[in-house]
N, C-alpha and C positions, 0 to 999 in steps of 0.2 A: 078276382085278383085286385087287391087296391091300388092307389098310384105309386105308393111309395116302393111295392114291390116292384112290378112295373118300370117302375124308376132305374133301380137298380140291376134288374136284369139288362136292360137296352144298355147301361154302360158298362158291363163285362161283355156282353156281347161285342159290342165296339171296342172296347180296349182287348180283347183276345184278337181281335181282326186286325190290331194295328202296334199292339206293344213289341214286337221282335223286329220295326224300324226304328224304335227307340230304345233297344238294348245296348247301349252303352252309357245312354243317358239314365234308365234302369241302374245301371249298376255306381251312378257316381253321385246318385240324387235316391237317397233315402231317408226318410224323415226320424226314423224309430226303427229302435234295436230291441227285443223282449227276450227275456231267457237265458242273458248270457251268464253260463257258469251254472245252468240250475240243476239239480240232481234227482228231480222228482219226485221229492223228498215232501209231503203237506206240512211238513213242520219247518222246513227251509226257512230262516228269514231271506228278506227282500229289501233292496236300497233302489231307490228312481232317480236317477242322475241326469240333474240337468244340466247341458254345456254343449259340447258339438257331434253331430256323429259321424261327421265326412271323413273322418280317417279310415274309417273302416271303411271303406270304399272305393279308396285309392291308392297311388302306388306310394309308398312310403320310401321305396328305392329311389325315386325319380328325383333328379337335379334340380327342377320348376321349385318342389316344393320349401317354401319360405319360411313355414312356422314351427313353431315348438310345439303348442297344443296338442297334437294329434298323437302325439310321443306321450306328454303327459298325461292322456288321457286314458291309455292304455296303461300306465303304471297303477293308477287310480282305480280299475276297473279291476286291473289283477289283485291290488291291495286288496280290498272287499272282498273277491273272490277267495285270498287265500282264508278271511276269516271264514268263511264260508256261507255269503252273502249269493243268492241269485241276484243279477244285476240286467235292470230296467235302465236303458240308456237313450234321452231324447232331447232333441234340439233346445235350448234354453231360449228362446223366443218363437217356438212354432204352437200354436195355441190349435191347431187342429189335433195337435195330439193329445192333447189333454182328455178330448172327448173317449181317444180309447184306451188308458191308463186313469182313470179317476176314479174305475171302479173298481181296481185291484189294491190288494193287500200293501203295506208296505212296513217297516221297521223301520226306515229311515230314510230321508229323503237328501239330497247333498247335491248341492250346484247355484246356481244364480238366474237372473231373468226372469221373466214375466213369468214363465210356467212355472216356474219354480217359488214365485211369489203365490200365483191363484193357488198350486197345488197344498202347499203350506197351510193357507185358507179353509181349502176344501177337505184335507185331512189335519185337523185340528190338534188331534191327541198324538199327532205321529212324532219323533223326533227329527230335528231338522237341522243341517250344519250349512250356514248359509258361504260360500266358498266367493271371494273377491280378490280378481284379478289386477283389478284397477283401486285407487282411491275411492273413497267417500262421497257418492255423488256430488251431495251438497259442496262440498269442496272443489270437487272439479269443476262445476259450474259457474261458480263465485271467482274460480283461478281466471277459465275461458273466458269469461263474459271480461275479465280485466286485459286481456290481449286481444279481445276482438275492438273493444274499446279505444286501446293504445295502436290499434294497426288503423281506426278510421281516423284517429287524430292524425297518424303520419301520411299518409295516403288518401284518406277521403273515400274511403270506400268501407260500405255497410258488410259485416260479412254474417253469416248465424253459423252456431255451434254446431259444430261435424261430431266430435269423440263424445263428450259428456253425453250420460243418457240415452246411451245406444244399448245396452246393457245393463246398466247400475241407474233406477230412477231413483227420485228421491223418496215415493211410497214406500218404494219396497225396502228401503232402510229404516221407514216409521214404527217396522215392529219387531218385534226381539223373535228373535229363532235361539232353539236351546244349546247354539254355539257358534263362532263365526270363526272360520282359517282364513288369514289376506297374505296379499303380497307386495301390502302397500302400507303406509304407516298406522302404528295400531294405536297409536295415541288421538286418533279420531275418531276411534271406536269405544272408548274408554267409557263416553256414557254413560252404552250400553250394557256393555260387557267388561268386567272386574279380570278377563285373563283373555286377550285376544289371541289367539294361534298364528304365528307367521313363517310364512316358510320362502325361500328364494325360487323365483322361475331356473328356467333350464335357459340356453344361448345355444346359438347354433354353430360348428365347428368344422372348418375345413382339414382335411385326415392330412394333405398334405403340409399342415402348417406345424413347424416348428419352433419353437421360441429361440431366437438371437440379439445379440446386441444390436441395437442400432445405433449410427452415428445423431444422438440426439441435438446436435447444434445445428444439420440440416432439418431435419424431422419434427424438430420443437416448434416450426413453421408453419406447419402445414395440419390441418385440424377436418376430421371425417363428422358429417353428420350424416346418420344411418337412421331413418324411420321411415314412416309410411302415409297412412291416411290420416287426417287431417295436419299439413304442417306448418298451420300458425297454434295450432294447437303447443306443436314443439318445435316452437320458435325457429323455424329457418329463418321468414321473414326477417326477423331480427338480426339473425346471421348475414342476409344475404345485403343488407341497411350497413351494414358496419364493416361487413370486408369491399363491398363497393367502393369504399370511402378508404381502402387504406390498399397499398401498394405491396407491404412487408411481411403478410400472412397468405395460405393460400386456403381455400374453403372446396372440400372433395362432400360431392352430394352422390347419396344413396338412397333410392326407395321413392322419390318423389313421381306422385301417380299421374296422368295426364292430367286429370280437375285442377289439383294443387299445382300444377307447373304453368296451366296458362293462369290460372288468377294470380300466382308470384311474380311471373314473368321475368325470370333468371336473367339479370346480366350478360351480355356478351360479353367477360373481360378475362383477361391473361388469367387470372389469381382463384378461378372461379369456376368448375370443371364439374358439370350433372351428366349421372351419369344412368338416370332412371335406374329400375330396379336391378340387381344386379344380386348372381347367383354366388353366395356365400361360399360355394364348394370350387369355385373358378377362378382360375390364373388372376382375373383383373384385380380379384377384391385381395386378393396375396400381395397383389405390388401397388394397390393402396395403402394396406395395413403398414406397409412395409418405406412409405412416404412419410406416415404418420407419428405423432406422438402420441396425440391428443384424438377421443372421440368426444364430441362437443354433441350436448343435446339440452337444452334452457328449454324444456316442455315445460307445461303449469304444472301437470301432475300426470303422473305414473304409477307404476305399481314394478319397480326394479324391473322397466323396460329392457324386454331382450333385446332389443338393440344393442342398449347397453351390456348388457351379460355377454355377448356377441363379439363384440370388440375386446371389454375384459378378458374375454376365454386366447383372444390372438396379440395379449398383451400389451393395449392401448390403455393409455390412462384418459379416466372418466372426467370429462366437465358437466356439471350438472348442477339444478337448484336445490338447494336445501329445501328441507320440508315436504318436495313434492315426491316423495316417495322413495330415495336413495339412501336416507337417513343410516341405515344400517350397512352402508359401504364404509363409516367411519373415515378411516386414513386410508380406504384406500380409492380415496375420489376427492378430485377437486372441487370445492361446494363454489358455486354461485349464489351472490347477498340478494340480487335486483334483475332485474328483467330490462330495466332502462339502456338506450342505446349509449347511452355516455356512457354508462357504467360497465356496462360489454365490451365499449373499446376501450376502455382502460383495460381490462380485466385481460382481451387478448394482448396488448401490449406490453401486460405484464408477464404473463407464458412462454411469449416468445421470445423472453430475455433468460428462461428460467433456467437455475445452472445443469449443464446438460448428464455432470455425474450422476446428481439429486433426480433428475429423471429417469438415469439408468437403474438405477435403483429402487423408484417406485414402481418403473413396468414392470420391472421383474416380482417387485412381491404381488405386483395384481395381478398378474400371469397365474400365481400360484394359488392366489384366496382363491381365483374366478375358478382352477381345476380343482379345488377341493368346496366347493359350495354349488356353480351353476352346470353342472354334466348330469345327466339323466338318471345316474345311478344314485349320485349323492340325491336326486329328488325325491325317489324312490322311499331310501332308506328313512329320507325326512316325515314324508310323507305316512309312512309308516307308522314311523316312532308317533307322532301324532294324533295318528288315527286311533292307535292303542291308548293312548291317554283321556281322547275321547268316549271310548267305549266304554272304559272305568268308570267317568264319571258322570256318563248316562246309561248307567246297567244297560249296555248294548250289547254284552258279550252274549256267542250263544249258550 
């Protein structure tokens, strides 16, 4: 017996002796999914999706969870399915799996990440629809690197890029795949690609929330910022610079993780209220929305943050940067010109005087774009229609 067999016996041996004290962690840590939807069919085609696969392995009923993805990821998997695609689904940066999908068949590969860059490589002649959630790296980098810049000018402190290039390097945008869907602006992709595919993420919605008027002359005040990891990335710092310094606005924090809360190091002041992560389906976040006018988020770059879809769907009007990814909320979002702290307080100075009819009237049409464009279904459908245009125009059908 050689050592590599050897090898591998002694670790089933040991992992049969000790895996049923790790059966939960089994079932919520799984790297790769093979087969789903296959028919057993040798003529079957096949798509290798790369992106997450932890939804299928947890509770999707559970209040904890925070994100969209795992909703859209299951639309995505059923869409293919219904054309009648066996579906290979594996973590978009776990590179051990590569070792055992590299030597299967595929018609088409669709996702982002590093696996999804080497696999690209390694099957050459396959077709491949490179799927971006986020901007253009090179974009986001060039945005970040201007805010980490501007945060050591005001403060004095060195910080390195958290978001950019977690996901989207700059290589892996160096070469064309036979089609790119985003959900961020496609005039950066322009290039490359003569028809960029765009489609809106999904936002997360509380069952008990109902659209009402609000009294906008209290409310026009009071401004939510809702994200997550990295947040100089999306400018709280900035936010948090500019309502220190003023008495007449109030600033309601969502999602801020413990890293990002001790290097901000939040204010203790009246106007100024963190409230770390907080469960979207929950009383609190009801009688925030319900404080509010305004969801304010000056990130460098996005890709129609569900934050922002989030707020939208419970009838907040959007503060955001133009160019970084929002573009296509048109009228129904407030564009920010500048990132500068002058120009931020002027800009909330001028909100909080805004006339509060003119605000009852744009939450209400954003209430209504955000249920007819960011809900699961309408993704679906988009999704869909999409996919079918793609397949035409790369003889994909079966």
């Amino acid at each position: 017996m050689n050592s590599g067999n050897l090898k591998v016996k002694v670790k089933r041996k040991i992992w049969d002796s000790i895996k049923d004290h790790f059966y939960c962690e089994r079932l919520n840590d799984s790297a790769i999914l093979l087969n789903l939807n296959c028919s057993g069919d040798k003529e079957q085609k096949r798509v290798l999706i790369c992106y997450l696969t932890y939804g299928y392995f947890i509770n999707v009923d559970s209040k904890s969870l925070r994100r969209t993805q795992p909703f859209e990821i299951f639309k995505i998997v059923a869409a293919f399915s219904e054309l009648g695609y066996s579906v290979d689904l594996i973590g978009c940066n776990d590179l051990k799996a590569i070792d055992i999908v590299k030597h299967r068949e595929y018609d088409l590969i669709f996702g982002f990440g590093e696996t999804f860059y080497r696999m690209t490589n390694l099957l050459g002649d396959t077709k491949s629809i490179l799927y971006m959630t986020e901007n253009h790296p090179e974009f986001s980098y060039e945005q970040e690197m201007k805010r980490l810049d501007y945060f050591h000018e005001r403060h004095g402190k060195k910080l390195k890029i958290t978001r950019s290039g977690k996901f989207y390097k700059i290589h892996h945008l160096q070469k064309k795949y036979s089609q790119v869907l985003t959900m961020g602006e496609t005039y950066l992709l322009k290039n490359q690609y003569m028809n960029p595919f765009f489609i809106f993420p999904t936002g997360l919605i509380n069952p008990d929330y109902h659209f009402q008027e609000k009294d906008h002359l209290k409310s026009r005040l009071n401004f939510l910022w809702l994200g997550g990891t990295g947040a100089v990335h999306k400018g709280l710092d900035l936010l948090l610079d500019v309502f220190s310094n003023r008495d007449d606005a109030t600033l309601y924090i969502c999602g801020l993780n413990k890293m990002d809360r001790k290097l901000l190091e939040v204010p203790n002041r009246r106007n100024i209220f963190e409230h770390g992560f907080i469960d979207i389906k929950s009383e609190i976040f009801l009688e925030i929305v319900g404080k509010c006018s305004f969801l304010i988020l000056p990130s460098c770059s996005e890709a129609s943050s569900t934050s922002v879809t989030t707020g939208m769907l419970h009838g907040l009007i959007p503060v955001v940067m133009k160019d970084s990814g929002f573009n296509r909320l048109d009228t129904n979002a407030i564009f920010l010109d500048d990132f500068k702290i002058e120009y931020l307080d002027f800009k909330i100075g001028e909100l909080i005087t805004y006339d509060p009819e003119k605000l009852a009237m744009l939450s209400r049409q954003i209430f209504k774009f955000a249920r007819n464009n960011f809900t699961l279904q309408v993704f679906e459908r988009n999704f869909k229609a999409i996919l079918g245009d793609i397949m035409k125009s790369e003889n994909l059908y079966l």
